[in-house]
Backbone bond lengths (Angstrom), bond angles and torsions (degrees), N, CA, C in turn:
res aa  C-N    CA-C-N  psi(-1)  N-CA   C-N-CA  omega(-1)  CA-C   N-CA-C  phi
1 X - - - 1.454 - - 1.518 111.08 -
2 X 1.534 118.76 -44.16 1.543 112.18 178.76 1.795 107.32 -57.99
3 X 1.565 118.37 -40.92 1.603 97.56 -171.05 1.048 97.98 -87.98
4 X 1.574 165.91 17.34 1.494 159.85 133.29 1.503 96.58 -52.87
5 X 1.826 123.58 -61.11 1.083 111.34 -159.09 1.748 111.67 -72.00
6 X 1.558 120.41 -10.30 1.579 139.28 -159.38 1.992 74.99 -86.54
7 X 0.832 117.49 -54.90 1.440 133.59 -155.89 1.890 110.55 -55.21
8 X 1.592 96.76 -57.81 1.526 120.90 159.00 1.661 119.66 -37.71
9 X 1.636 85.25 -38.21 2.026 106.90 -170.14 1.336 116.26 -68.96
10 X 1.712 104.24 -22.37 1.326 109.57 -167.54 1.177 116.74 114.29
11 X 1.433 128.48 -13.54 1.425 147.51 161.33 1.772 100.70 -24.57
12 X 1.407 117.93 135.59 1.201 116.19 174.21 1.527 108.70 -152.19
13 X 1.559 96.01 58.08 1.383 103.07 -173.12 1.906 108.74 -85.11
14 X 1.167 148.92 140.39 1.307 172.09 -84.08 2.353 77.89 -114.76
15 X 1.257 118.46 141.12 1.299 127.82 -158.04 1.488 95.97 -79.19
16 X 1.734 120.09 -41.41 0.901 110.67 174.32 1.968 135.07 -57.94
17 X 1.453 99.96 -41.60 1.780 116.63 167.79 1.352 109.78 -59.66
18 X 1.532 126.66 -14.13 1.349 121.57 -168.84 1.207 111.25 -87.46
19 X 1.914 104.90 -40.32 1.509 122.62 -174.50 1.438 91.46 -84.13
20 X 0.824 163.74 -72.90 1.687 145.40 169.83 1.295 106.42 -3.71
21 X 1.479 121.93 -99.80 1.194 122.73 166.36 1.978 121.35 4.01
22 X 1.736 105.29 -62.75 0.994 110.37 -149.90 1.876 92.41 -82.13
23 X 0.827 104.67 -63.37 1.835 132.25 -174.22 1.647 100.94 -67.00
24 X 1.285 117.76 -5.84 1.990 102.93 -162.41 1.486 118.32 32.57
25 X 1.814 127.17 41.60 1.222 111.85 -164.76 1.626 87.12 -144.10
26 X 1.215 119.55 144.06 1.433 122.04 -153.95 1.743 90.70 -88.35
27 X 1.120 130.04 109.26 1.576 141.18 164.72 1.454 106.77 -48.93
28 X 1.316 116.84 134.48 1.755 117.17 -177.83 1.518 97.33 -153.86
29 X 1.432 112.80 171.46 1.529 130.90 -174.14 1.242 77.78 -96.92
30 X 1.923 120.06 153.91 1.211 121.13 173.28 1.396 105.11 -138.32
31 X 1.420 120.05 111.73 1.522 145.18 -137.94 1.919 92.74 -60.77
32 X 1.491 112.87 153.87 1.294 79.85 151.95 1.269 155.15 -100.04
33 X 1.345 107.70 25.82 1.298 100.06 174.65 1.797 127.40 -76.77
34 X 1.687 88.56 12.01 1.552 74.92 -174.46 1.487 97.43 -88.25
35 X 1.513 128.11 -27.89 1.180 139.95 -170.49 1.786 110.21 -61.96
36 X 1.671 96.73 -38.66 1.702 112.51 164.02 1.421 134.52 -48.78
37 X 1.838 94.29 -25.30 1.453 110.90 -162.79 1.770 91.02 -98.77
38 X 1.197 116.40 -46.90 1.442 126.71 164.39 1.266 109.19 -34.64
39 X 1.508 119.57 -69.84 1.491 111.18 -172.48 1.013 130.38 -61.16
40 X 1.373 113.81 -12.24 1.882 125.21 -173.87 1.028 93.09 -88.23
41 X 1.600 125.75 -70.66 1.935 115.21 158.12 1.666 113.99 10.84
42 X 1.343 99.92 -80.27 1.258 104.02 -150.23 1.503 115.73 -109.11
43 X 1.455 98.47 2.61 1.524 109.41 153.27 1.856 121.85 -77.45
44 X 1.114 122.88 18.93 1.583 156.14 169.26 1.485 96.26 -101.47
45 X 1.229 127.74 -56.94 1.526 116.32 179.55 1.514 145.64 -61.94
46 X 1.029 91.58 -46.16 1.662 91.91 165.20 0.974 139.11 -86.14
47 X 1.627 142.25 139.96 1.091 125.47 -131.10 1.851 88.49 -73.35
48 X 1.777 98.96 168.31 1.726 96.87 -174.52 1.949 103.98 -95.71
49 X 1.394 86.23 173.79 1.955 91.78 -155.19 1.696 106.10 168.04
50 X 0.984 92.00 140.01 1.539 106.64 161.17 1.647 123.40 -27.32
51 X 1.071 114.95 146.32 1.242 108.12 -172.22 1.763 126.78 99.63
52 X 1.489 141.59 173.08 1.158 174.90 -158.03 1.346 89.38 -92.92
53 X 1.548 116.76 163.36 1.601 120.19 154.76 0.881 137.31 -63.51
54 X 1.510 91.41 -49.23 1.783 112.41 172.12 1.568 123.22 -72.61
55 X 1.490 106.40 -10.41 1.344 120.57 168.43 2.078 116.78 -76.70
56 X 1.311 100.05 -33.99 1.266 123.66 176.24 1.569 124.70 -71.07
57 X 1.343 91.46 -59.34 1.746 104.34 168.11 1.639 112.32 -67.17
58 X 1.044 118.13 -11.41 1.670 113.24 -169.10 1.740 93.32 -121.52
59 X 1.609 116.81 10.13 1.148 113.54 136.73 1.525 134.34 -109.50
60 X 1.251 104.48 -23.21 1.582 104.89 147.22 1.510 120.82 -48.87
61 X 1.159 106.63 -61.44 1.752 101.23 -178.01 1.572 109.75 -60.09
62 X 1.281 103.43 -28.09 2.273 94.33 165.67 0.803 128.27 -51.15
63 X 1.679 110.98 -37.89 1.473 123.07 -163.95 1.880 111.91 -77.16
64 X 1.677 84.99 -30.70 1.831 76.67 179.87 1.781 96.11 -106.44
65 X 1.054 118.57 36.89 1.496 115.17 175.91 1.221 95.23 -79.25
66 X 1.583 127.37 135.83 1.503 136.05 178.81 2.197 99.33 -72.48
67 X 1.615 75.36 133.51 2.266 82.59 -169.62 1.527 91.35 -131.43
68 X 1.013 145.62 106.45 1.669 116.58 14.23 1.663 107.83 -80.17
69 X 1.204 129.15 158.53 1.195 124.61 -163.61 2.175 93.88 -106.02
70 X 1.192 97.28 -0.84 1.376 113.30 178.06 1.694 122.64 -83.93
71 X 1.689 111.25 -14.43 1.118 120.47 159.26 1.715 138.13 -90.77
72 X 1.710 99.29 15.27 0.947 127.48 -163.88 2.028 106.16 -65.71
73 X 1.321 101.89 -50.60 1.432 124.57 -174.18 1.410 91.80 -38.38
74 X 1.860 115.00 -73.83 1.244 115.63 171.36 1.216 151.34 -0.46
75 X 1.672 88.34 -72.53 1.581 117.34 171.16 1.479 101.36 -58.17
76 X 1.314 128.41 -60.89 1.406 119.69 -161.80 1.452 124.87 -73.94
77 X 1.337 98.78 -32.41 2.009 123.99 145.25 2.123 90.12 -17.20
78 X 1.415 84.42 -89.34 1.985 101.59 -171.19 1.264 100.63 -13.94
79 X 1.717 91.54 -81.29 1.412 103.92 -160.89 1.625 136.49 -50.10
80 X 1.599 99.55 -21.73 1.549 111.37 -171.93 1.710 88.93 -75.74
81 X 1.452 108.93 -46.60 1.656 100.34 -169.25 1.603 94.76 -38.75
82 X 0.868 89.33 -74.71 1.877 100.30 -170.38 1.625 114.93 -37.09
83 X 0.984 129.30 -62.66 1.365 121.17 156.63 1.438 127.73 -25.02
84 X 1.405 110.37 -52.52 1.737 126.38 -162.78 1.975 79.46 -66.53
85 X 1.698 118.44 -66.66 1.067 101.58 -154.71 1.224 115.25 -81.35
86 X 1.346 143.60 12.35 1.035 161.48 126.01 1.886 109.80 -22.95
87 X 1.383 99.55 -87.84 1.614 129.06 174.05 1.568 100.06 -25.00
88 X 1.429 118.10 -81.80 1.553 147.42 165.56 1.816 95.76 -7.11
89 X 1.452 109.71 -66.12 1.715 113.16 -118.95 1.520 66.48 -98.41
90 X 1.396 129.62 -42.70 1.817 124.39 -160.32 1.631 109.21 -97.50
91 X 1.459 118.29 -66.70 1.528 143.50 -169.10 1.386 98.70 -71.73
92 X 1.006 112.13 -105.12 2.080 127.77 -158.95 1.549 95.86 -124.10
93 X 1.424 103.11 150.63 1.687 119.06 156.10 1.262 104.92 -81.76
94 X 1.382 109.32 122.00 1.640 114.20 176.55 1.864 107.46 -72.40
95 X 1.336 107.71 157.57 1.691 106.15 179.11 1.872 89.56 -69.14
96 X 1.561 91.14 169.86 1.826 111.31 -171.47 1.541 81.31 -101.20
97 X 1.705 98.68 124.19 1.712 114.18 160.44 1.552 87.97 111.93
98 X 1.545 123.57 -2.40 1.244 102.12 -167.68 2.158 107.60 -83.63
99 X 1.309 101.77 137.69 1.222 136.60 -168.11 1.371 121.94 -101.91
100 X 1.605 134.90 100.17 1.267 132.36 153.63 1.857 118.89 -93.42
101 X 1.174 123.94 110.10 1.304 104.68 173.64 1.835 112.81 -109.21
102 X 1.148 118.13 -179.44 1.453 127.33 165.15 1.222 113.41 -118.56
103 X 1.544 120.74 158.13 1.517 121.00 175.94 1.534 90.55 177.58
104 X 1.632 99.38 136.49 1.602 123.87 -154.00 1.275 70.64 -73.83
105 X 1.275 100.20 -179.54 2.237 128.98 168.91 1.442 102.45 175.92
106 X 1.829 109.64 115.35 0.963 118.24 147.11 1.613 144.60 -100.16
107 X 1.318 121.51 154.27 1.571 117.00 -155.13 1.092 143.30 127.79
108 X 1.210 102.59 -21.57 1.507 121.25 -140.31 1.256 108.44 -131.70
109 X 1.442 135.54 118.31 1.468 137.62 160.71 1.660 108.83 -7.87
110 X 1.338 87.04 138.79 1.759 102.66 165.32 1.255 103.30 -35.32
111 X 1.237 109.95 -80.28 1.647 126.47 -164.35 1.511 114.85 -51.80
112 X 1.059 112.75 -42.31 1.536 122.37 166.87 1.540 117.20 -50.39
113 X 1.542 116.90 -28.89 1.481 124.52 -155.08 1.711 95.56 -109.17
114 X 1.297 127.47 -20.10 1.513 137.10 157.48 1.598 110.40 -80.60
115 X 1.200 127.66 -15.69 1.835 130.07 175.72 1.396 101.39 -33.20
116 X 1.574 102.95 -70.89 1.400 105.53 -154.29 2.190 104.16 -75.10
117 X 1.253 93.89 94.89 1.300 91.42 173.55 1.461 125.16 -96.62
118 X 1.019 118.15 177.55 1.659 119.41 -171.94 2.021 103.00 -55.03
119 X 1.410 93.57 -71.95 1.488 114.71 165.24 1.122 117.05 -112.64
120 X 1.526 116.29 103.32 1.917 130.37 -161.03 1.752 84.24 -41.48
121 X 1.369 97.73 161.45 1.631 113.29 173.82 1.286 110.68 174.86
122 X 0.908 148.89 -141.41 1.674 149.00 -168.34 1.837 113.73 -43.17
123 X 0.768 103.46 -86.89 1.542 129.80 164.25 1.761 108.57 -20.82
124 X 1.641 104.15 -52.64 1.441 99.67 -171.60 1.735 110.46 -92.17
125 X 1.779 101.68 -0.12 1.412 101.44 176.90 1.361 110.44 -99.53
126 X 1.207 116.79 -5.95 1.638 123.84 177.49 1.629 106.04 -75.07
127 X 1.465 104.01 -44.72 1.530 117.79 -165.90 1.785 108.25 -75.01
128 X 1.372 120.33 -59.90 1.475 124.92 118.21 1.846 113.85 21.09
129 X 1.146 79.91 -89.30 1.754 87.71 -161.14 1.718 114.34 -69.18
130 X 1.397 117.24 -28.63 1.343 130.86 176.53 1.273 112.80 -72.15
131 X 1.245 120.75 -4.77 1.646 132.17 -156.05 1.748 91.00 -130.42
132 X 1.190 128.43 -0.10 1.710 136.37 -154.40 1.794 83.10 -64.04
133 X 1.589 95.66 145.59 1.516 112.83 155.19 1.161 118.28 -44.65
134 X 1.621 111.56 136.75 1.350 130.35 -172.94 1.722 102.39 -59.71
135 X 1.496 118.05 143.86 1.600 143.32 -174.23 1.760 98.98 42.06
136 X 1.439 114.98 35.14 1.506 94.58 148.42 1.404 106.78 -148.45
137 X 1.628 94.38 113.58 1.684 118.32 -160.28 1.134 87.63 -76.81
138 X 1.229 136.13 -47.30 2.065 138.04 -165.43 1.334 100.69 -40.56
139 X 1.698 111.32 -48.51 1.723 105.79 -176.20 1.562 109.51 -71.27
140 X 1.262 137.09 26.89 0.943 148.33 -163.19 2.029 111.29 -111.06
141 X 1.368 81.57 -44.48 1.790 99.07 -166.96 1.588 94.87 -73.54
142 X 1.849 108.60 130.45 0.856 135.00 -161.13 1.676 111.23 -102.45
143 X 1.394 138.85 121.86 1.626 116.85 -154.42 2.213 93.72 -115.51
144 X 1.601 90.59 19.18 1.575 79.71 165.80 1.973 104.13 -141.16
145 X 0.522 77.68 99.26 2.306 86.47 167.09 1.053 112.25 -106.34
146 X 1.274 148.77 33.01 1.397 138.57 127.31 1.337 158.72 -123.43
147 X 1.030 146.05 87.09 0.841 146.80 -150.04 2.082 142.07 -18.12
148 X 0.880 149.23 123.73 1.838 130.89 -153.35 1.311 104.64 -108.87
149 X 1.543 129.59 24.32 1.589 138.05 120.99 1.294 159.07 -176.73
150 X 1.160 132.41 -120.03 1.844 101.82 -148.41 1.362 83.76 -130.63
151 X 1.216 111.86 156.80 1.780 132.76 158.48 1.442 89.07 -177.15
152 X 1.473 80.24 136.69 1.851 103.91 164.55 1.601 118.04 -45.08
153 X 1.230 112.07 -60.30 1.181 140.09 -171.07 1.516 107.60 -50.04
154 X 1.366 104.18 -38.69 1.897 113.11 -178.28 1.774 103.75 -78.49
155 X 1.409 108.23 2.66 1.115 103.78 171.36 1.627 117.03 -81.68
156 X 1.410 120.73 -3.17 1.419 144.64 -178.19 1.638 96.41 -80.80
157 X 1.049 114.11 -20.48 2.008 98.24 -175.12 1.195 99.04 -110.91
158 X 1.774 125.15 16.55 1.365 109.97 149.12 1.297 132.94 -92.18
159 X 1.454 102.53 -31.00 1.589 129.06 -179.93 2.028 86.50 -60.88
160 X 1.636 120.70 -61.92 1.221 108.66 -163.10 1.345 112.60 -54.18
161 X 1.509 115.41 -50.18 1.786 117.59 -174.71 1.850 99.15 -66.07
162 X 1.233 121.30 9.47 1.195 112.75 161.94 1.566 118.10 -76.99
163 X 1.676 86.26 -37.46 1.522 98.88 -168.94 1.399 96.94 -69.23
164 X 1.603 121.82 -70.37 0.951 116.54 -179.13 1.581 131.13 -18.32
165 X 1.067 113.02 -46.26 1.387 115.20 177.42 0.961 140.23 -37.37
166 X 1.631 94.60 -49.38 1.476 135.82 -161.95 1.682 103.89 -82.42
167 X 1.588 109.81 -9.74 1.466 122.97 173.44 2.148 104.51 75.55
168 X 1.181 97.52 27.29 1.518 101.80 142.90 1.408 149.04 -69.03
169 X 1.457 111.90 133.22 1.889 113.02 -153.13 1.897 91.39 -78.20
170 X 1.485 88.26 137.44 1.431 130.47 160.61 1.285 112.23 -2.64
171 X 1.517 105.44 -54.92 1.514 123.18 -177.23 1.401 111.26 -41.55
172 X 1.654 102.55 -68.56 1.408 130.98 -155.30 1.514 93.49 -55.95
173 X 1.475 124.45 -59.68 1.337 149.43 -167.70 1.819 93.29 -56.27
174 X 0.743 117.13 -41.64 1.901 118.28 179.44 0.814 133.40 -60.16
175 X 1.874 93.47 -47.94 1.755 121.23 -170.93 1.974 92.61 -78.55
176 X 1.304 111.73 -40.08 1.979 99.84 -175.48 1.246 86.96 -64.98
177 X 1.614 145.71 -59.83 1.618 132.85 -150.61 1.487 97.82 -57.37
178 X 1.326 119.76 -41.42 1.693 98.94 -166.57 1.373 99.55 -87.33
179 X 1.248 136.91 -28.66 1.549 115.68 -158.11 1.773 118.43 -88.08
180 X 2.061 91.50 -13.55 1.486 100.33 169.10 1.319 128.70 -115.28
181 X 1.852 113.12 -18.19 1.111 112.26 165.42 1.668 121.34 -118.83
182 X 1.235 87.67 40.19 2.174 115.34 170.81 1.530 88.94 42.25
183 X 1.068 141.10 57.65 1.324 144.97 149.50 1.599 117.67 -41.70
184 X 1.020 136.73 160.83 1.830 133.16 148.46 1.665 94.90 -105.30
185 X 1.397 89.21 -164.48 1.594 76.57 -152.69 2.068 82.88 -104.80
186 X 0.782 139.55 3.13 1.458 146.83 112.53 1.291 113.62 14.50
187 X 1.497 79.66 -97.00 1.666 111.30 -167.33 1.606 97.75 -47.82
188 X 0.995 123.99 -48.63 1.587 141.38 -146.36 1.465 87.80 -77.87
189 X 1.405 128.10 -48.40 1.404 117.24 -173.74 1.486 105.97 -76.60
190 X 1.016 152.11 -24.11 1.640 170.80 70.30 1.411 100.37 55.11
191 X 1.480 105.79 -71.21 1.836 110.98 -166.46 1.692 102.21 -75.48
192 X 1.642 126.26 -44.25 1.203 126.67 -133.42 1.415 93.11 -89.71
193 X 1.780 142.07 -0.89 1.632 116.99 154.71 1.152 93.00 -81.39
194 X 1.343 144.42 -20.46 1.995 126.03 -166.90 1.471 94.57 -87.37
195 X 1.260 126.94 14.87 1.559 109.67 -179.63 1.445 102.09 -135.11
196 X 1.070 110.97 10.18 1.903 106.64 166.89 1.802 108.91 -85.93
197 X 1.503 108.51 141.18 1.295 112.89 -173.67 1.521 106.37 -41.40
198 X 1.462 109.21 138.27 1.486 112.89 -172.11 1.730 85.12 -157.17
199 X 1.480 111.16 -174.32 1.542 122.87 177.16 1.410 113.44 -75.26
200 X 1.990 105.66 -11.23 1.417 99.19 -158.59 1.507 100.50 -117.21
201 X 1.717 110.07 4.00 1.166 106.56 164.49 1.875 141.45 -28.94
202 X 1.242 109.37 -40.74 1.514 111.41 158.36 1.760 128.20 -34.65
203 X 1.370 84.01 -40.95 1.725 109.13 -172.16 1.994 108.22 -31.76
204 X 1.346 100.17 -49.11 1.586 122.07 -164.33 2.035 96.60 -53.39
205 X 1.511 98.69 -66.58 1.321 90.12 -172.09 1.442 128.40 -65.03
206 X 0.940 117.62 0.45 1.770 137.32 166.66 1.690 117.67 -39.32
207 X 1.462 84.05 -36.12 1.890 99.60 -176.26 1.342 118.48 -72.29
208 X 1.294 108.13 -62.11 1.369 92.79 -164.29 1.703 106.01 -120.61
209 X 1.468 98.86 -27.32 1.808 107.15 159.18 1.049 116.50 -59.92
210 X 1.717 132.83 -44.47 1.623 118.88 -164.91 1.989 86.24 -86.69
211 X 1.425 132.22 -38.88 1.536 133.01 -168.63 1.655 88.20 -38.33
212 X 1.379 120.39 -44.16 1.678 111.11 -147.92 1.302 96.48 -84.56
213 X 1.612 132.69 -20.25 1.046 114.76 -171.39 1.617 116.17 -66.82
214 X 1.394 99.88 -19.34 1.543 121.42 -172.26 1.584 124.58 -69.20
215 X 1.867 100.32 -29.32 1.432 109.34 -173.57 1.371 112.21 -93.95
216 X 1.330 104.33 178.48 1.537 142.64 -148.84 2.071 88.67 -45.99
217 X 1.094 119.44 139.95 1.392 114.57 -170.85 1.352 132.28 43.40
């Protein structure tokens, strides 16, 4: 909380010393061959075909993309039943009247479009806090920066908010998301406002830098 709130202050100490601070996990450039070793991974997965990887995988993910994307409400309708009586009968008694709904929204930042969660929690305190009442930065400081898991691949939005830091153009920052973390060029416009220096910059290395601190040796 002190280097978020140093950060808020105007603090513009080097991205890597900040995420130390925040994460206790030593921030590093991560060469690519680990991203090389990743893609061969998971160039085994999708079915094989014509085309790039990233051409392949971003047709796999079409294929199970939910069509109409308008029956979505539905689906999540189902599932919450099932959850609630799930939750109820094993976990917690939910309060009586209690209410999850869904409803599409276009426009709007990633992060903005995950806010409204079932039970606010990460997501709606980020959105929350970026939006904090005018001259009080304190409501600002955020008491979670890391992420709860791992993919190789998320190891690509540390190397970029590296770049970022360093005050590298847009381009450069686009061209590493697609060529290492098979981005479309979508996605890429999607990731690249959550990856410009911000307070929550730390957030990135959480994935697959803080995952390793966790494993086997």
């Amino acid at each position: 909380m002190r280097a978020v709130a140093r950060r808020l202050g105007g603090d513009r100490s080097p991205l890597a010393e900040y995420a130390r601070e925040c994460l206790g996990l030593e921030p590093r450039w991560l060469p690519e061959q680990v991203f090389e070793q990743a893609h061969a991974e998971l160039d085994a997965a999708p079915p094989k075909g014509p085309g790039s990887l990233g051409g392949r995988l971003r047709a796999w993910q079409a294929a199970h993309t939910l069509e109409p994307i308008e029956r979505l409400p539905e689906l999540v309708s189902l599932a919450v039943a099932e959850a609630r009586a799930r939750t109820t009968a094993a976990v917690v008694p939910l309060p009586e009247g209690e209410v999850v709904a869904c409803r599409l929204v276009e426009g709007v930042p990633c992060h903005a479009a995950g806010a409204y969660e079932g039970h606010p929690g990460h997501i709606a305190e980020s959105v929350l806090k970026e939006l904090g009442p005018a001259g009080r930065e304190d409501q600002r400081v955020r008491f979670m920066v890391s992420p709860s898991f791992v993919n190789v691949l998320w190891g690509v939005w540390g190397d970029v908010a590296l770049l970022a830091d360093e005050g590298r153009r847009e381009g450069e920052l686009g061209a590493c998301l697609a060529r290492w973390a098979l981005y479309s060029e979508e996605a890429v416009a999607m990731a690249l406002p959550l990856l410009r220096p911000s307070p929550s910059s730390p957030y990135g290395f959480g994935y697959f830098q803080g995952g390793s601190c966790c494993g086997p040796g």
